[in-house]
N, C-alpha and C positions, 0 to 999 in steps of 0.2 A: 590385466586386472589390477584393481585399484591395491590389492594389498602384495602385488611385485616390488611397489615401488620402496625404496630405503627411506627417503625424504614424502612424506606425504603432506598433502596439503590439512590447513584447517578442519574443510569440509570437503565432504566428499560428495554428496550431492545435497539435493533440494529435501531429502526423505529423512536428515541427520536427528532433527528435532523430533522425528517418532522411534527414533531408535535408544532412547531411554540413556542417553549421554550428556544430556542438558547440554548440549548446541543448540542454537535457533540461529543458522545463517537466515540471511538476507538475498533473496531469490530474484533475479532477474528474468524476464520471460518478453518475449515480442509477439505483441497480439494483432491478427488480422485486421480490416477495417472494418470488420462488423462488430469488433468488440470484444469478440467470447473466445472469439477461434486461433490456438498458439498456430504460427506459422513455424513452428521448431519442430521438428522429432519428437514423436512419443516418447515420455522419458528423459528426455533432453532439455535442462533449464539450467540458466549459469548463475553457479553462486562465487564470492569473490575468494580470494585467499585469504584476506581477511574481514572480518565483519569492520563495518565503519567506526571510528573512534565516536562520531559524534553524528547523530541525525538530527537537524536545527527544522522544526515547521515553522512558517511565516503565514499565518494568517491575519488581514489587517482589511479594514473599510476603505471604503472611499468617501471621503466626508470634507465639503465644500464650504468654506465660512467668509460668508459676507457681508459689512458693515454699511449698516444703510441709515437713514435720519433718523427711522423707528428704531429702529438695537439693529440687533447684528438675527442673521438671514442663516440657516444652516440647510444645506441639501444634502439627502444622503444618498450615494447613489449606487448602493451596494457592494459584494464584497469582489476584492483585489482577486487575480487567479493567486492561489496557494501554490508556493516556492518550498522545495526542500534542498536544505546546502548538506553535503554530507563532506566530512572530512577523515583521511583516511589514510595510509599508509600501502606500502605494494608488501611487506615483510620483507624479511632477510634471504639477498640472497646469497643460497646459500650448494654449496655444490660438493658430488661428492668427490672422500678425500682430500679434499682444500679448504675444506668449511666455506666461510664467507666471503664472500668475492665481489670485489669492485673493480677487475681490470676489464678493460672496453676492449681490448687487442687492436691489433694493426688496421688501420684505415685504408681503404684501396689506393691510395697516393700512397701508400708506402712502398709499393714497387717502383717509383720512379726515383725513389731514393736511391744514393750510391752503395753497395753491398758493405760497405764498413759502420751507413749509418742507418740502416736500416732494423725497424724493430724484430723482436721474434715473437711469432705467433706460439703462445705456451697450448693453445688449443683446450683452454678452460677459464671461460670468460663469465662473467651473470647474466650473460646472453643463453645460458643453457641450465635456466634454474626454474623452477615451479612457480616462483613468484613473479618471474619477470615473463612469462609465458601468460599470467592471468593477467597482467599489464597490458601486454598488447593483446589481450578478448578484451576487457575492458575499453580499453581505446578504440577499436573496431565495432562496438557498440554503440559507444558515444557518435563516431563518423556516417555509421550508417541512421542510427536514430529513428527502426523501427521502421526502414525503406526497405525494399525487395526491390533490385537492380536485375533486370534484363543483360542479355549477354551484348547488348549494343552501349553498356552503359545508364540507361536510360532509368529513371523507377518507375517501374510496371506497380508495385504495389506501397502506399505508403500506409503503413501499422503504427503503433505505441507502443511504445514500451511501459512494462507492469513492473511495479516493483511490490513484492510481497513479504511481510516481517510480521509477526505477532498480530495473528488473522486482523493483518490491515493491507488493504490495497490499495495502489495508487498507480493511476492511467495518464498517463501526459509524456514529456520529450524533455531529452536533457537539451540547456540552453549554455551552459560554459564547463570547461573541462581546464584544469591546469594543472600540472605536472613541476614537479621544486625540487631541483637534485643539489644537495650543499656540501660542503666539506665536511661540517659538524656528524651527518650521516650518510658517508659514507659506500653504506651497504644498505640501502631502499630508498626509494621515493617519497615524497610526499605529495599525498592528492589530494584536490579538491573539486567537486561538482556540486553543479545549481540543478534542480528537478524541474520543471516546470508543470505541474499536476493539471491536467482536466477534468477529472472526476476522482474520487476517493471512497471507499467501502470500507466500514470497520464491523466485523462479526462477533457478537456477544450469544456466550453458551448459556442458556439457561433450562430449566425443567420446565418441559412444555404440560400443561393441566389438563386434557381436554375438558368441552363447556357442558357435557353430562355429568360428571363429576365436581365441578363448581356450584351448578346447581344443585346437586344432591346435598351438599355440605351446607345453604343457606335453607331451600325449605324443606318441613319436615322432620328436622334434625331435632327440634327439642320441641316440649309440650306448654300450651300458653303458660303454666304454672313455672316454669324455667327448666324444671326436669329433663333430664335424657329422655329421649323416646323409646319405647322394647321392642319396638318393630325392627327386625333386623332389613339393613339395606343390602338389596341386591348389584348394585354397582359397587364395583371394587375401588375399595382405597388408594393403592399403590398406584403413581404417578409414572409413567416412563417419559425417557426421553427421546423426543422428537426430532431429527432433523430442521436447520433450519427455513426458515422458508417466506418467503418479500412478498406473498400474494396475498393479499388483502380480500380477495374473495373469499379463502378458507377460512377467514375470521368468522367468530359466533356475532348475532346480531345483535346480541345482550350487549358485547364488548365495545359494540361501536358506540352505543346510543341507541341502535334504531329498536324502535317498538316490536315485542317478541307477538303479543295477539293481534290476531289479523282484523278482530273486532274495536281494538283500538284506533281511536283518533288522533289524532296531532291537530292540537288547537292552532288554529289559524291565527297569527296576529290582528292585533286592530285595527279597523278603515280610519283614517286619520283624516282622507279625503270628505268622510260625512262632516253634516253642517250641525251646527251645535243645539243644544234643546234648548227647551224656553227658559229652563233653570238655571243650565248653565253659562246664561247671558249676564254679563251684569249692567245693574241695572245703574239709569242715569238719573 
């Protein structure tokens, strides 16, 4: 259980931000090829150890300029895929009893060494720390990139990976990973990844109105004279709130534009192709 441990991580899972602790990790998830469906365990989604220092988006066009006799020529020819660079840290590792720990221990050539000069394994390395464990999920993530590998090797499934932060989603594949271990630190890594997005989703909470009660509050509401009206209305005031929901079918027709009476027309535009009248000829 998550709360055995002495040393616990940041977050603890993907659920931290409805626990009323103001976390909001940053959720990693590998989604099927049809888009919707996590190829993970129920309940099972990797958040990191720690949240990225910096999430950089790169949105840009693609815009062609060329210099001709007449001026100069511009083609636009829509936008660039959207790149997210994240920069980020593994944290301290850090173990128990010894606190912070940079020793790597003996390398397997070190049994070939002669027994006077051979290192000693203290058997408490940062190989055995919280941080350097989500390091390599992290990296393991990166190498697979949202493939499902058959037991021959092969990938039987290739998915996407999701990345989800502050009801914002984003579907695409990571394209570079690098790893920077210096002297200055010691005791963590420093990371950096390039995102490469396919599609992106940003969800906005708002009060949803229904369109019976829009319409009650424009007619009938006051009398030609400006007055209130005494007629009490039988639709209730209070607004709830709706889930949200991308179907453009459930929209009221008022909302779109289209014509609510059925007896209404929609003026046709003008025949441009008819020939002009006598009048409006000018004359020579």
């Amino acid at each position: 259980m998550p709360g055995q441990y002495r040393f616990k991580s940041a977050f603890q899972s993907e659920l931290d931000e409805f626990m009323g602790t103001g976390k909001r990790p940053v959720v990693l998830d590998i989604i099927a090829p049809d888009r919707v469906t996590s190829m993970l365990p129920p309940g099972l989604k990797m958040v990191l150890h720690t949240n990225p220092q910096s999430m950089q988006f790169s949105y840009a066009k693609t815009i062609s300029r060329q210099q001709t006799m007449a001026g100069w020529v511009e083609y636009h020819w829509g936008s660039n895929p959207t790149e997210i660079s994240f920069s980020m840290a593994t944290g301290g590792f850090m173990r128990l009893y010894t606190g912070l720990s940079n020793i790597t221990g003996p390398t397997p050539s070190n049994d070939k060494l002669p027994k006077n000069m051979m290192a000693v394994d203290v058997r408490g390395t940062r190989r055995e720390t919280i941080a350097y464990d989500k390091y390599l999920d992290f990296l393991a993530l990166f190498h697979n990139n949202g493939a499902i590998y058959d037991a021959r090797g092969t990938i039987a499934f290739q998915g996407q990976i999701l990345i989800t932060y502050d009801a914002g989603s984003w579907w695409g594949w990571f394209t570079n990973f690098s790893v920077e271990e210096t002297a200055e630190k010691p005791y963590q890594f420093t990371l950096s990844a390039t995102f490469s997005v396919d599609r992106e989703l940003h969800r906005l909470k708002s009060v949803y109105v229904p369109p019976e009660q829009r319409r009650a509050t424009t007619s009938g509401a006051t009398t030609p004279s400006g007055a209130a009206s005494s007629t009490p209305s039988t639709t209730p005031t209070t607004s709830a709130t709706q889930p949200w929901n991308d179907d453009l079918t459930s929209a009221d027709a008022a909302d779109l534009g289209f014509p609510t009476n059925a007896d209404e027309t929609v003026p046709s535009p003008p025949d441009r192709s008819a020939a002009p009248t006598r009048s409006s000829r000018r004359r020579r």
